[in-house]
C-alpha positions as a Markdown table, in Angstrom:
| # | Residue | x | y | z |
|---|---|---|---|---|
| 1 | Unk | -29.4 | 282.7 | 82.1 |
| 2 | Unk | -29.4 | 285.5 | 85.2 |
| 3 | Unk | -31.0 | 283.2 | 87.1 |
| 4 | Unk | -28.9 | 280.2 | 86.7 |
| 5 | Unk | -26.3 | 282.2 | 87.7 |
| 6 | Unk | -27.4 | 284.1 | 90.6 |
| 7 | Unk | -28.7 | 280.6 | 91.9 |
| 8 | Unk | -25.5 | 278.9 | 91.4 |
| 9 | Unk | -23.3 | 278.0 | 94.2 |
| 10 | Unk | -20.8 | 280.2 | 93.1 |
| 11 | Unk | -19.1 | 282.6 | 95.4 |
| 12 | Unk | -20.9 | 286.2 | 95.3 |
| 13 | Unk | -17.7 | 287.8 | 93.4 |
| 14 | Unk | -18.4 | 284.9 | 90.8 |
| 15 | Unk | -21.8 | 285.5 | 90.0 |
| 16 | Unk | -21.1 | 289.2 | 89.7 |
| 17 | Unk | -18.1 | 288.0 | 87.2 |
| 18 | Unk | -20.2 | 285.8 | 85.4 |
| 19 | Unk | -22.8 | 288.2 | 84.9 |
| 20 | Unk | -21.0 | 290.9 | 84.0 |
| 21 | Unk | -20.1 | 289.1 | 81.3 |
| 22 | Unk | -23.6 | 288.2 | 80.1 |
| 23 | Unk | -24.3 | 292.1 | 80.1 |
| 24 | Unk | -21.2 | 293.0 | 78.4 |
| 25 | Unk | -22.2 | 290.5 | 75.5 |
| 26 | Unk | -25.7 | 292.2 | 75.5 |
| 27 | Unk | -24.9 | 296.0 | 76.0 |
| 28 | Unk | -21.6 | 296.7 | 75.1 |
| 29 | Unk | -22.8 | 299.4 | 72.3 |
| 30 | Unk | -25.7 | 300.7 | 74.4 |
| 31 | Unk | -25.8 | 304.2 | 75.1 |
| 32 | Unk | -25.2 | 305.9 | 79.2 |
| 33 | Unk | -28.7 | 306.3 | 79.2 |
| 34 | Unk | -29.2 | 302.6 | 78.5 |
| 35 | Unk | -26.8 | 301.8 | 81.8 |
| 36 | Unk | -28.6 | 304.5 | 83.9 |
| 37 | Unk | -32.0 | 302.8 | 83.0 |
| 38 | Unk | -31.3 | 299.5 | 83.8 |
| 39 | Unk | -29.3 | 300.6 | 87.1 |
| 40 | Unk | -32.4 | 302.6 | 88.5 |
| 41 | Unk | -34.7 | 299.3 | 87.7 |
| 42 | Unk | -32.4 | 297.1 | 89.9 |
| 43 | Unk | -31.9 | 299.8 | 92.5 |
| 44 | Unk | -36.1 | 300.0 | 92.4 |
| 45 | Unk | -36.1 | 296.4 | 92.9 |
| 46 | Unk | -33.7 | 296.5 | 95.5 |
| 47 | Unk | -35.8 | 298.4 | 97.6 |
| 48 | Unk | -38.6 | 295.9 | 96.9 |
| 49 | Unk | -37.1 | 293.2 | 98.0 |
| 50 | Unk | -36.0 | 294.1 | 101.3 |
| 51 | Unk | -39.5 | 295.4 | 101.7 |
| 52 | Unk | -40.7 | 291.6 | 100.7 |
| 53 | Unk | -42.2 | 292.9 | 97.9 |
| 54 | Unk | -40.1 | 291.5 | 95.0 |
| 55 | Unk | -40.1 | 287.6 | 93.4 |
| 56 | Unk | -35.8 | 288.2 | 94.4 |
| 57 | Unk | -33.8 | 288.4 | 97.2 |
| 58 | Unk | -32.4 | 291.6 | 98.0 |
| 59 | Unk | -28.6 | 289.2 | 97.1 |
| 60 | Unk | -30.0 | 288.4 | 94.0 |
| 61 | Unk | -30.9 | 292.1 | 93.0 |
| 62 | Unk | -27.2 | 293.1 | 94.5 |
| 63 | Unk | -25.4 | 291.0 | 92.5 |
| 64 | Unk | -27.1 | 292.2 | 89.1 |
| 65 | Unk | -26.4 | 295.8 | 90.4 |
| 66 | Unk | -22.6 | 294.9 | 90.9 |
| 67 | Unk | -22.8 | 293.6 | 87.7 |
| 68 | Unk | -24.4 | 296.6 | 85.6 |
| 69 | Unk | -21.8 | 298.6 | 87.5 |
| 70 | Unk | -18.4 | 297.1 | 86.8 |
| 71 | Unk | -20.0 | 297.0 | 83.0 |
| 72 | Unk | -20.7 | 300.6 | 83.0 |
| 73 | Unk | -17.6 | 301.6 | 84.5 |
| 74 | Unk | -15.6 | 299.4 | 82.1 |
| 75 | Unk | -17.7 | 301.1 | 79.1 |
| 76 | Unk | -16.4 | 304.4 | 80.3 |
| 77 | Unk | -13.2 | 303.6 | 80.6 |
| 78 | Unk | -12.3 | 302.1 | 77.3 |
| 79 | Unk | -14.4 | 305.1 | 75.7 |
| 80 | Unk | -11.6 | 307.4 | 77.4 |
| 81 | Unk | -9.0 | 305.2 | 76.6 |
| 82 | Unk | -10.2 | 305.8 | 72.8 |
| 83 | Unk | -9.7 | 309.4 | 73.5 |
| 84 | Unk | -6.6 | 309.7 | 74.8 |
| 85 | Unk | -4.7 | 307.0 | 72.1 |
């Protein structure tokens, strides 16, 4: 699924969209720690790939950083949206 994505000829705000939607199907209920984890893997991944040292581009392990980020972010906010209603 992440890769059919990320491959697609979609524009880059697209893919991060449409991926950000995959993760918000798969992690919604997940913990902080959960989102911290998986953003530290990408980042680590990131760094591999622009060191040519990775099976992805460094675009490819962008766009599923963007996407664990906007999910995060949206996690957070609707938990202190909860606490203010």
């Amino acid at each position: 699924m992440k890769d059919e994505i990320i491959n697609s000829d979609m524009s880059t705000r697209a893919k991060v969209i449409d991926l950000a939607e995959h993760y918000k199907k798969w992690g919604r209920d997940e913990p902080e720690s959960t989102w911290m984890n998986l953003l530290v893997e990408e980042v680590g991944e990131l760094g591999a790939a622009l060191n040519g040292r990775h099976k992805h581009s460094p675009d490819y392990e962008l766009v599923q950083i963007a996407a664990i980020c906007i999910n995060w972010l949206d996690k957070r906010q609707a938990a202190i949206a909860k606490l203010e209603e």
